[in-house]
N, CA, C and O of each residue as an XYZ file, in Angstrom:
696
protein
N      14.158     50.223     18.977
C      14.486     48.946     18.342
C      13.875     47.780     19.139
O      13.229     46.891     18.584
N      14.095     47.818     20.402
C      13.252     47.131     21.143
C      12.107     46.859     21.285
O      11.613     45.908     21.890
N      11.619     47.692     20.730
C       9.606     48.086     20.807
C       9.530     46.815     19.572
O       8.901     45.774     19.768
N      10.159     47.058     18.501
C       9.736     46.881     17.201
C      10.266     45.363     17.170
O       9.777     44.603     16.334
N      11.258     44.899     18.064
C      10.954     43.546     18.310
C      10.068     42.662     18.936
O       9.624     41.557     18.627
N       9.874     43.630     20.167
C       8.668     42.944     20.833
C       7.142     42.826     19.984
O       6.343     41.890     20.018
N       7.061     44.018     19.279
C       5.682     44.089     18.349
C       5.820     43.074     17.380
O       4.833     42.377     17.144
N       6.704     42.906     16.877
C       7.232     41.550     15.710
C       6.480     40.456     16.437
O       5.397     39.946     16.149
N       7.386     40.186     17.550
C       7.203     38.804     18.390
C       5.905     38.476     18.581
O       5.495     37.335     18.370
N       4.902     39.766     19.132
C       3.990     39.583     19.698
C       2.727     38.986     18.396
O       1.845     38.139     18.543
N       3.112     39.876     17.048
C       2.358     39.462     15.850
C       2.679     38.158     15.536
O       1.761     37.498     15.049
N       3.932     37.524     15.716
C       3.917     36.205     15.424
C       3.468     35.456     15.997
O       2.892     34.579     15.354
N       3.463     35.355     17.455
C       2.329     34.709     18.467
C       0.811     34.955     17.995
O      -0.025     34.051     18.024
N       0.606     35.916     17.675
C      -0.658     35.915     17.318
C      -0.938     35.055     16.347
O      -1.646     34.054     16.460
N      -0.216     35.551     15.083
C      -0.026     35.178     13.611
C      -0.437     33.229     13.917
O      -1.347     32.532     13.466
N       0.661     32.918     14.822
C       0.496     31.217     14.713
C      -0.399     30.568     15.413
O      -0.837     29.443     15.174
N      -0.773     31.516     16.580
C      -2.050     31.017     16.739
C      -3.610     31.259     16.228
O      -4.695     30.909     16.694
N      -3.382     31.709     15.533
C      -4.475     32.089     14.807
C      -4.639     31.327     13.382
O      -5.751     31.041     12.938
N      -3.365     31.009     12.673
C      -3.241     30.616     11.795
C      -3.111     28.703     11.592
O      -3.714     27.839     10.955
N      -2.133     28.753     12.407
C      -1.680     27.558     12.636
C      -2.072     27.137     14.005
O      -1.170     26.537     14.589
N      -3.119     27.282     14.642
C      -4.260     26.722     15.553
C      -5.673     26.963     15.291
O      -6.492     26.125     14.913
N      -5.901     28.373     15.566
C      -7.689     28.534     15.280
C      -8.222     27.899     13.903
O      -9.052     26.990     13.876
N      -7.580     28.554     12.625
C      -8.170     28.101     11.448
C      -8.013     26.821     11.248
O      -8.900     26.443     10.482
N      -7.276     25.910     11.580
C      -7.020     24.357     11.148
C      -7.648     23.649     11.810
O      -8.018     22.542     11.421
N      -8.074     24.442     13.697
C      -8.842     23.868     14.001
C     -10.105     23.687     13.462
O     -10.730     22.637     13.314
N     -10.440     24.927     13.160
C     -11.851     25.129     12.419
C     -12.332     24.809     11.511
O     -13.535     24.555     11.564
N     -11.626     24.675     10.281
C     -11.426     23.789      9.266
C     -11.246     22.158      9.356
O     -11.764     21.312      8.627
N     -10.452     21.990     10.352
C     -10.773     20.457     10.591
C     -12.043     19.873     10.750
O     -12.544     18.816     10.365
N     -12.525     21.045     11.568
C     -13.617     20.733     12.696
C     -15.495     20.469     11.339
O     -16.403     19.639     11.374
N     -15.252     21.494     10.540
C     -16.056     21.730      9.441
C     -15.822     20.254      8.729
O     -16.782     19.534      8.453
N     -14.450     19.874      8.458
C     -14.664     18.635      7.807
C     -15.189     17.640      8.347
O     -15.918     16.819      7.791
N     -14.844     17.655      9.479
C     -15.421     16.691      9.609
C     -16.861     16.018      9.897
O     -17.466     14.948      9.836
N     -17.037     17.788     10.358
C     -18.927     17.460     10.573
C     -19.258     17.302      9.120
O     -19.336     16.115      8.804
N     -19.457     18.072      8.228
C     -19.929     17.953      6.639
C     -19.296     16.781      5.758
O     -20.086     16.171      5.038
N     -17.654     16.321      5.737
C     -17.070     15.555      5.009
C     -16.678     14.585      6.225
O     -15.594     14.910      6.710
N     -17.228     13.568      6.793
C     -16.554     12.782      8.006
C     -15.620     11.533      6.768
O     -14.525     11.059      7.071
N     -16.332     11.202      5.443
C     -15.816     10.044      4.846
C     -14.111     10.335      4.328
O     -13.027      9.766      4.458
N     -14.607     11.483      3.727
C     -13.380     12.300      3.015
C     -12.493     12.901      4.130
O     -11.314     12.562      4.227
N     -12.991     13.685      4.869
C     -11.945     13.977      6.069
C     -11.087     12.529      6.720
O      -9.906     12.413      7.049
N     -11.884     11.822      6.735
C     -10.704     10.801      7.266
C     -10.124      9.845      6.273
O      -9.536      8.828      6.642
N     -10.293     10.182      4.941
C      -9.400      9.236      3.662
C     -10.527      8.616      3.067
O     -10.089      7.468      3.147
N     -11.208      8.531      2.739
C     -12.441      7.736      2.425
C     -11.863      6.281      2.320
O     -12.020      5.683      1.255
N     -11.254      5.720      3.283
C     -10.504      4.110      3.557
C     -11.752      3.308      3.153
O     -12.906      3.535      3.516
N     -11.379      2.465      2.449
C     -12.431      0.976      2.303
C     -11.507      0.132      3.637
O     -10.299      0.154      3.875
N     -12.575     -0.543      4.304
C     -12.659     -1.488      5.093
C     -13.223     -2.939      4.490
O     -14.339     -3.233      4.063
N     -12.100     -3.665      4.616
C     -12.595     -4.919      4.117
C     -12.302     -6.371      5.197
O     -11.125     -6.689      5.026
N     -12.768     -7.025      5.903
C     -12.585     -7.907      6.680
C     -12.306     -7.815      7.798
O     -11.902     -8.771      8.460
N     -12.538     -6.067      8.468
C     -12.048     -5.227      9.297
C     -10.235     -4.805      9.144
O      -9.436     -4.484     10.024
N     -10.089     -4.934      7.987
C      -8.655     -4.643      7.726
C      -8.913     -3.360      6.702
O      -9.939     -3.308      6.023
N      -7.971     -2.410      6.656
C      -7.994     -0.709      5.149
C      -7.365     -1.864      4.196
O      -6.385     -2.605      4.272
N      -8.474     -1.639      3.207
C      -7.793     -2.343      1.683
C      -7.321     -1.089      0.879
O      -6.719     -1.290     -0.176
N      -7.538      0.136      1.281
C      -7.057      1.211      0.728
C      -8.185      2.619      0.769
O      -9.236      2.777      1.390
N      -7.614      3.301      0.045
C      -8.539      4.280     -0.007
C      -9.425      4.646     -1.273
O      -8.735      4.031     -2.087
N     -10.341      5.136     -1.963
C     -11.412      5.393     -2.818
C     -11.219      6.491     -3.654
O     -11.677      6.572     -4.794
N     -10.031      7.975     -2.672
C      -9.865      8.421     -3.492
C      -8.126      8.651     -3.796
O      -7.651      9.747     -4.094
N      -7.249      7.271     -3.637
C      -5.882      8.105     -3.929
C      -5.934      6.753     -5.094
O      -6.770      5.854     -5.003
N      -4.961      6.812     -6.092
C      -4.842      5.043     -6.924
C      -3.935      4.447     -6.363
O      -3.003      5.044     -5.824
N      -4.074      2.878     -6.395
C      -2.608      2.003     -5.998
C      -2.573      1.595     -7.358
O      -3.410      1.480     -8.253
N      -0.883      1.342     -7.199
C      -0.707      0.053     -8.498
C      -1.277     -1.060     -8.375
O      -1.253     -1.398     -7.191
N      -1.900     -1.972     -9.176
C      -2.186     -3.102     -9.194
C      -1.340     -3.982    -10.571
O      -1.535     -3.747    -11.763
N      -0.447     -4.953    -10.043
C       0.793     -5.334    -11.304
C       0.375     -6.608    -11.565
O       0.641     -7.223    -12.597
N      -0.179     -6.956    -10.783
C      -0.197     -8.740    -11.035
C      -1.477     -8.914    -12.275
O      -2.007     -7.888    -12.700
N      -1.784     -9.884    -12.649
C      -2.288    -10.116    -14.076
C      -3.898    -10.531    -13.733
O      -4.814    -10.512    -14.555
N      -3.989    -10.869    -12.458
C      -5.791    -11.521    -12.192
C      -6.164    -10.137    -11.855
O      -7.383    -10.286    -11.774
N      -5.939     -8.811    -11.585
C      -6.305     -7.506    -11.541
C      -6.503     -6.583    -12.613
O      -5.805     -6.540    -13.626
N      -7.581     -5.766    -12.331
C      -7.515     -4.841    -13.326
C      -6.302     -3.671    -12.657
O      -6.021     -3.350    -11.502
N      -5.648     -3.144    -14.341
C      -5.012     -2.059    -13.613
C      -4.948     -0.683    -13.644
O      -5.007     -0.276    -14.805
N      -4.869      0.030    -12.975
C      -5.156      1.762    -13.408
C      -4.509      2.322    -13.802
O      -3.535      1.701    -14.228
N      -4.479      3.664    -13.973
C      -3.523      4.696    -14.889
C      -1.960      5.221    -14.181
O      -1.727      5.607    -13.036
N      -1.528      5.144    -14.735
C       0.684      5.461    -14.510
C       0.400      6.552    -13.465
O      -0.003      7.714    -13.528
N       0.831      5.584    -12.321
C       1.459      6.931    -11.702
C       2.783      7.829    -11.593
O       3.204      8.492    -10.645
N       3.314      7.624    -12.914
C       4.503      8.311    -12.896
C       3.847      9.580    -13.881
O       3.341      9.350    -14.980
N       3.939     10.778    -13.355
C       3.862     12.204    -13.877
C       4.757     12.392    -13.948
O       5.711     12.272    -13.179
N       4.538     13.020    -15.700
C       5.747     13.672    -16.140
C       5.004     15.078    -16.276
O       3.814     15.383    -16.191
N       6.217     15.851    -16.531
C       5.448     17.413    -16.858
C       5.593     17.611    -18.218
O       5.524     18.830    -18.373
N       5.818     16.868    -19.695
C       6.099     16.948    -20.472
C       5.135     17.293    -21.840
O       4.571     16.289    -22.275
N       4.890     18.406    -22.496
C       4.003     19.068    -23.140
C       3.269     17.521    -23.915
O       3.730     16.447    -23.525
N       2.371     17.514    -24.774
C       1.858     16.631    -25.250
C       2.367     16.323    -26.399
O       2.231     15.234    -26.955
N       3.168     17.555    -26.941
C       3.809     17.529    -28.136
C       5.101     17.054    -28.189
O       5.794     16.800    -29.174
N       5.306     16.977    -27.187
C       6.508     16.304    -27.042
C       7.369     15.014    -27.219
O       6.889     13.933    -26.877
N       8.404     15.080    -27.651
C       8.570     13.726    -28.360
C       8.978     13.010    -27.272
O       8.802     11.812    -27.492
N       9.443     13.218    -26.200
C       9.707     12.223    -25.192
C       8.176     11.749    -24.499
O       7.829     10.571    -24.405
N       7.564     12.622    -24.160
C       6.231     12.075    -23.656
C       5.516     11.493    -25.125
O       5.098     10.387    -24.785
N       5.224     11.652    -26.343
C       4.731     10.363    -27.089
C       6.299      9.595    -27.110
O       6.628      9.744    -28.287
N       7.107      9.066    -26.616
C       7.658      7.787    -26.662
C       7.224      7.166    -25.738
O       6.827      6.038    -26.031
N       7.082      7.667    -24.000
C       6.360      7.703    -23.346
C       5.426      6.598    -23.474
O       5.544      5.476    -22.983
N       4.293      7.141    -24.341
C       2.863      6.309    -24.617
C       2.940      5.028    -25.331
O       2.413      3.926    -25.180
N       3.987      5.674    -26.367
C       4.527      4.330    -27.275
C       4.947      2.977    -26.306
O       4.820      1.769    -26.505
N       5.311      3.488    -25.560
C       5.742      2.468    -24.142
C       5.066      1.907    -23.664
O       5.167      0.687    -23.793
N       4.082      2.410    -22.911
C       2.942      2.228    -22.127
C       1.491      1.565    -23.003
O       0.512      0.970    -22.552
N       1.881      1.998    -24.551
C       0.894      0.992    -25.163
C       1.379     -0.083    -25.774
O       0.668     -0.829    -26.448
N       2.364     -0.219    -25.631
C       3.539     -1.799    -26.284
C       3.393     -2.613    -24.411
O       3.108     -3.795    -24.221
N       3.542     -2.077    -23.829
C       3.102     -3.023    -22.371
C       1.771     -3.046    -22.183
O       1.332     -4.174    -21.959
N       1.044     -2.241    -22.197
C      -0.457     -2.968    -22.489
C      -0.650     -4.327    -23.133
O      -0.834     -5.473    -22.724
N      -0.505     -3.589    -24.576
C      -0.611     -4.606    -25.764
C       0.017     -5.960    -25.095
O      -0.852     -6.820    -24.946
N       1.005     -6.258    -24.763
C       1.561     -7.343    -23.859
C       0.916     -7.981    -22.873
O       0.726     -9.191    -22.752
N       0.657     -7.279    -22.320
C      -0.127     -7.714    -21.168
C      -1.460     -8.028    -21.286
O      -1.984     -8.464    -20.261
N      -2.159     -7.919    -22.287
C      -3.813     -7.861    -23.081
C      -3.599     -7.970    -24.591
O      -3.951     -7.183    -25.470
N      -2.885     -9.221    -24.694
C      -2.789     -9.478    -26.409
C      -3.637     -9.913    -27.191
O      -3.438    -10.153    -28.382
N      -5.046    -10.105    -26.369
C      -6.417    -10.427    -27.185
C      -6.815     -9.210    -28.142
O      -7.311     -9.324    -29.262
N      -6.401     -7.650    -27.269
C      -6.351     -6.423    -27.465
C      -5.892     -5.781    -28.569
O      -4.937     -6.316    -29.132
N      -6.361     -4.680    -29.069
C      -5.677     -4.029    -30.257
C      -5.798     -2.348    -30.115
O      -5.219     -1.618    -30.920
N      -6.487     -1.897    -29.177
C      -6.806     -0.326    -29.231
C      -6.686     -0.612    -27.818
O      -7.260     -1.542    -27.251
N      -5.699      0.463    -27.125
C      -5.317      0.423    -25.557
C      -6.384      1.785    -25.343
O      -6.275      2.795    -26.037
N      -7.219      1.657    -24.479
C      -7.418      3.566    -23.911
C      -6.672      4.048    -23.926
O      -5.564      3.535    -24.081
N      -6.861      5.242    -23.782
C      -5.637      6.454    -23.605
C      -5.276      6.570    -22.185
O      -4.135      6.626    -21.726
N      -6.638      6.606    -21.407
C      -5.879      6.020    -20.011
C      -5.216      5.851    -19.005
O      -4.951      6.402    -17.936
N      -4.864      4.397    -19.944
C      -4.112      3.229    -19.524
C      -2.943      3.623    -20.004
O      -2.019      2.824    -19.850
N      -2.684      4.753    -20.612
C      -1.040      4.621    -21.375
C      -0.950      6.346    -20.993
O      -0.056      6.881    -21.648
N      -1.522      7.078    -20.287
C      -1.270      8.249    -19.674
C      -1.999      8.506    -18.587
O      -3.156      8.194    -18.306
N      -0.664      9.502    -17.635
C      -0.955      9.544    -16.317
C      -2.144     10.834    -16.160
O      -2.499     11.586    -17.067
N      -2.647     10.836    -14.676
C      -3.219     11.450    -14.356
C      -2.929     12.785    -13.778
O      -2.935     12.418    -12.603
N      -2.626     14.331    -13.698
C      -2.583     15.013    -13.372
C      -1.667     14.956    -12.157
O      -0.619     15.585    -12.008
N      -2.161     14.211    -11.423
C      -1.794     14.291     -9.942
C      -1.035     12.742     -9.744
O      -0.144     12.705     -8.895
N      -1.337     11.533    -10.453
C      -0.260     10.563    -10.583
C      -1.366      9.156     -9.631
O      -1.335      7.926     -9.615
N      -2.230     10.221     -8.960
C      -2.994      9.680     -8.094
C      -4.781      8.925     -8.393
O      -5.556      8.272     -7.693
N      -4.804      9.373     -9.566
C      -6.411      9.103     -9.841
C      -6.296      7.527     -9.626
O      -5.356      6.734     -9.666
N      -7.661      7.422     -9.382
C      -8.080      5.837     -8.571
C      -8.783      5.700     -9.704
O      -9.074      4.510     -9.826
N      -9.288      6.485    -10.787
C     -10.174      5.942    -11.181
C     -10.022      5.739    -12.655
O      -9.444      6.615    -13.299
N     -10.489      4.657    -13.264
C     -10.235      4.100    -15.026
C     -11.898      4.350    -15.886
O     -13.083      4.429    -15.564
N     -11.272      4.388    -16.815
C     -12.475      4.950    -18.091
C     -13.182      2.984    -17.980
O     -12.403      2.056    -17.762
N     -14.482      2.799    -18.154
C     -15.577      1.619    -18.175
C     -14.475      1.188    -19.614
O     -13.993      0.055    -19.620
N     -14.161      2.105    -20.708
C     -13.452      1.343    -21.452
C     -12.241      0.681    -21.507
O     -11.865     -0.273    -22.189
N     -11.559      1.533    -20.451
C     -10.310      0.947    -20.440
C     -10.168     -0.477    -19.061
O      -9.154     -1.109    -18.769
N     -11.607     -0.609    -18.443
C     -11.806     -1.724    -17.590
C     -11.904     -2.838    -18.429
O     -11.169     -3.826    -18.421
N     -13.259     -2.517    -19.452
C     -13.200     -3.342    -20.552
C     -12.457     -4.093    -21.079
O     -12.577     -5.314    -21.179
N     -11.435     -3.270    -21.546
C      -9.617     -3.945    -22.536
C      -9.440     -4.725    -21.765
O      -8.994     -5.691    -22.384
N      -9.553     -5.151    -19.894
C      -8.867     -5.813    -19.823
C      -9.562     -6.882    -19.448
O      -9.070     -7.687    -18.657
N     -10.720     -7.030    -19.928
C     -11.585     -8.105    -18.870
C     -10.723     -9.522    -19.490
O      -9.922    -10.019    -18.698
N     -10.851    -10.143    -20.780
C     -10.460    -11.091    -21.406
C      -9.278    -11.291    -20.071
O      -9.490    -12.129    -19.195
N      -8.086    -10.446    -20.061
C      -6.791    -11.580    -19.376
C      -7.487    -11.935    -18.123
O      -7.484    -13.089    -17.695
N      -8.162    -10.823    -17.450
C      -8.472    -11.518    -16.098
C      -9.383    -12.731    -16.257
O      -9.243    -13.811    -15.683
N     -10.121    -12.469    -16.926
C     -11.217    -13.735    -17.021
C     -10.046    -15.030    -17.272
O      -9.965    -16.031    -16.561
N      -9.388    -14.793    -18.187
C      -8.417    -16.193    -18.106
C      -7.377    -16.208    -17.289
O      -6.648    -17.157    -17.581
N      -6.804    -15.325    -16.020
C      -6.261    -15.601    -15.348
C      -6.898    -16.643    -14.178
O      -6.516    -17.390    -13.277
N      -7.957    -16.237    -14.734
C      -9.053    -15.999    -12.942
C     -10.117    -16.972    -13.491
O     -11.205    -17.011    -12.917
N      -9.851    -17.874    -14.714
C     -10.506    -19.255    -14.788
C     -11.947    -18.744    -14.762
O     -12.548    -19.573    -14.079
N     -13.098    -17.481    -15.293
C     -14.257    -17.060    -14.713
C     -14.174    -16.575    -16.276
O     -13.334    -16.272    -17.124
N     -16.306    -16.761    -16.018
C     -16.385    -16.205    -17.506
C     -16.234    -14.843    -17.710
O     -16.469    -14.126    -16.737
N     -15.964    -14.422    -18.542
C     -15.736    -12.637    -18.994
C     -17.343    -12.453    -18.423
O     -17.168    -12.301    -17.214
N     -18.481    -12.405    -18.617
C     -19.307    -12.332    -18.506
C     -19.717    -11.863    -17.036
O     -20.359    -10.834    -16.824
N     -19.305    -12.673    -16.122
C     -18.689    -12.331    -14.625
C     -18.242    -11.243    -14.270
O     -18.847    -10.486    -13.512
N     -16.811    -10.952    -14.905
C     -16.054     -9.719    -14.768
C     -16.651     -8.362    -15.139
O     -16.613     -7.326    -14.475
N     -17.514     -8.693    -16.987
C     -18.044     -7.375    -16.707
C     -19.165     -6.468    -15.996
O     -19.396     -5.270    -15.833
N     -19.827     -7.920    -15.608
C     -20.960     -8.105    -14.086
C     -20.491     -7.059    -12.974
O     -21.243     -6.244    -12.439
N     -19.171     -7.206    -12.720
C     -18.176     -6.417    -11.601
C     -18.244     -5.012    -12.286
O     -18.719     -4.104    -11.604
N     -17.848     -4.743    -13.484
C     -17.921     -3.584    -14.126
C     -19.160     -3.038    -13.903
O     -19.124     -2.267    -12.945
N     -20.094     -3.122    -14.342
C     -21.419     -2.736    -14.513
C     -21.482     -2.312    -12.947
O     -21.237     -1.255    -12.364
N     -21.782     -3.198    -12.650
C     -22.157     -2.746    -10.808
C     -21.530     -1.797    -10.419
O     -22.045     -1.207     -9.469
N     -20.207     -1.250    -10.946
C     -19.491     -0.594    -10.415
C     -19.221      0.774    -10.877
O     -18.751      1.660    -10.164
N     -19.652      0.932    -12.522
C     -19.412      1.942    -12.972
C     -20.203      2.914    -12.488
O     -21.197      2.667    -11.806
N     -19.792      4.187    -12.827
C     -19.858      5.144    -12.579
C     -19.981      6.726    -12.978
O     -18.869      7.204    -13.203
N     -20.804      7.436    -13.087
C     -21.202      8.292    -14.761
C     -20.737      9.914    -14.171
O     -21.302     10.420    -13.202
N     -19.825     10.476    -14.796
C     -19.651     12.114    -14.584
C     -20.592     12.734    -14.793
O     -21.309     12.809    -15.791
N     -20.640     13.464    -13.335
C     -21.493     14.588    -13.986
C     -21.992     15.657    -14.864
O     -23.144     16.086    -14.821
N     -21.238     15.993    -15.520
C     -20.896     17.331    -16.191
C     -20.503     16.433    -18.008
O     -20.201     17.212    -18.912
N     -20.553     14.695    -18.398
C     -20.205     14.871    -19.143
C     -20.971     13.728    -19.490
O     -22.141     13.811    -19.115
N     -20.604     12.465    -20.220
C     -21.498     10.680    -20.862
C     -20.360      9.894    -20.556
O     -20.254      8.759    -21.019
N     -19.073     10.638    -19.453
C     -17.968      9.709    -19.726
C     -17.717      8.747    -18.748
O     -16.961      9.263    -17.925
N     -17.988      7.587    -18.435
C     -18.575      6.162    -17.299
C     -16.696      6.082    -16.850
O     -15.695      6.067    -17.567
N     -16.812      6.058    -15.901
C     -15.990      5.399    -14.823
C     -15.881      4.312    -14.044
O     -16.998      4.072    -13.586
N     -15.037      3.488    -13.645
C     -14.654      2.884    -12.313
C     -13.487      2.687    -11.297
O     -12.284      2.662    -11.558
N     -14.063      2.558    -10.147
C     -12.339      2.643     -8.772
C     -11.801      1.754     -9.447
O     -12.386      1.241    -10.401
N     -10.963      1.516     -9.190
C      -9.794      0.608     -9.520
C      -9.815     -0.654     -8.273
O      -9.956     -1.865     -8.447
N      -9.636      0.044     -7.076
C      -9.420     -1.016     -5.977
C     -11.116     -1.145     -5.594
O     -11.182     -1.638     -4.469
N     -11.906     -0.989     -5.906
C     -13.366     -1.136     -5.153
C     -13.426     -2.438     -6.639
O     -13.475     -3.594     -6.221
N     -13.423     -2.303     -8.186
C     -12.974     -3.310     -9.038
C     -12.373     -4.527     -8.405
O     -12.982     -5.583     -8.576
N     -11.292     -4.540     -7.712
C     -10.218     -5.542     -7.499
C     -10.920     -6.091     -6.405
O     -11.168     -7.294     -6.487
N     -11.309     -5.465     -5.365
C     -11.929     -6.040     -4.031
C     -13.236     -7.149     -4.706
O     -13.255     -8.313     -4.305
N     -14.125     -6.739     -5.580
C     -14.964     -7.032     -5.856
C     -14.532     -8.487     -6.784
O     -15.108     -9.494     -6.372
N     -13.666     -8.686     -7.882
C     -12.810     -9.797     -7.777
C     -12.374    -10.799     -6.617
O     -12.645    -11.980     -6.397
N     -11.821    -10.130     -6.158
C     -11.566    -11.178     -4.503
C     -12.724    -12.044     -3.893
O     -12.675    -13.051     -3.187
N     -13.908    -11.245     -4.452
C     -15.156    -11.827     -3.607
C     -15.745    -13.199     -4.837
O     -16.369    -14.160     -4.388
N     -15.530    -13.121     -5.883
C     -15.495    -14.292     -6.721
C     -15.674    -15.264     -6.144
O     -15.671    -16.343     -6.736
């Protein structure tokens, strides 16, 4: 009985150092030579201050911002009548918030997988240029200047993107 504890013990010493030292070292170590941006958060630096990161989303609530997709995940089938009330929600506060507006993206009125995507459809940047431009006293023309520069094209598909906070930073500089 004794043997078979010590052999236990001795596999778990192994087990954690091997597991929970060598490989994490090694794996760290890989990221960071190949991924140094992504291994350390891909942080935007702005004024020597983190305005955030590139790949997690923040909320942005205030009205001179564009804003990105809900981070509240639900797990709720699509068919579902609580998740379309859900949307019904999320496109009656759009609509509010962008009443020049009449077709919200989809979007903007559903979350992302992970709750976290940073990043918005070029159309659903679009919907909102009008309020910012009149929050922000600047011609629309301006704003979608910021768009353009910024978008961003999938690989694998025709469907244009942009960050959300690399958007907003780029506002600030107005």
């Amino acid at each position: 009985m004794r043997n078979m504890i010590v052999s236990h013990l001795r596999f778990l010493a192994v087990s954690l150092l091997v597991f929970g030292g060598l490989y994490t070292a090694v794996a760290t170590g890989i990221g960071q030579l190949l991924f140094p941006a992504q291994a350390n958060g891909s942080l935007i630096i702005q004024d020597g201050q983190v305005a955030g990161s590139a790949l997690i989303g923040q909320p942005f609530d205030r009205p001179e911002y564009f804003s990105g997709r809900s981070g509240n995940v639900s797990q709720l089938s699509l068919f579902s009548g609580q998740q379309h009330q859900l949307v019904v929600e999320r496109t009656q506060a759009e609509l509010q918030k962008n009443p020049e507006e009449t077709a919200v993206p989809n979007d903007l009125v559903t979350a992302s997988g992970s709750g976290l995507d940073p990043h918005i459809s070029a159309e659903a940047a679009e919907f909102q240029v009008k309020r910012i431009a009149a929050v922000r006293q600047v011609s629309e023309q301006a704003i979608r200047d910021i768009i353009e520069k910024n978008k961003q094209q999938d690989w694998f598909s025709n469907r244009t993107f942009v960050n959300v906070l690399e958007l907003n930073l780029a506002l600030d500089q107005l």
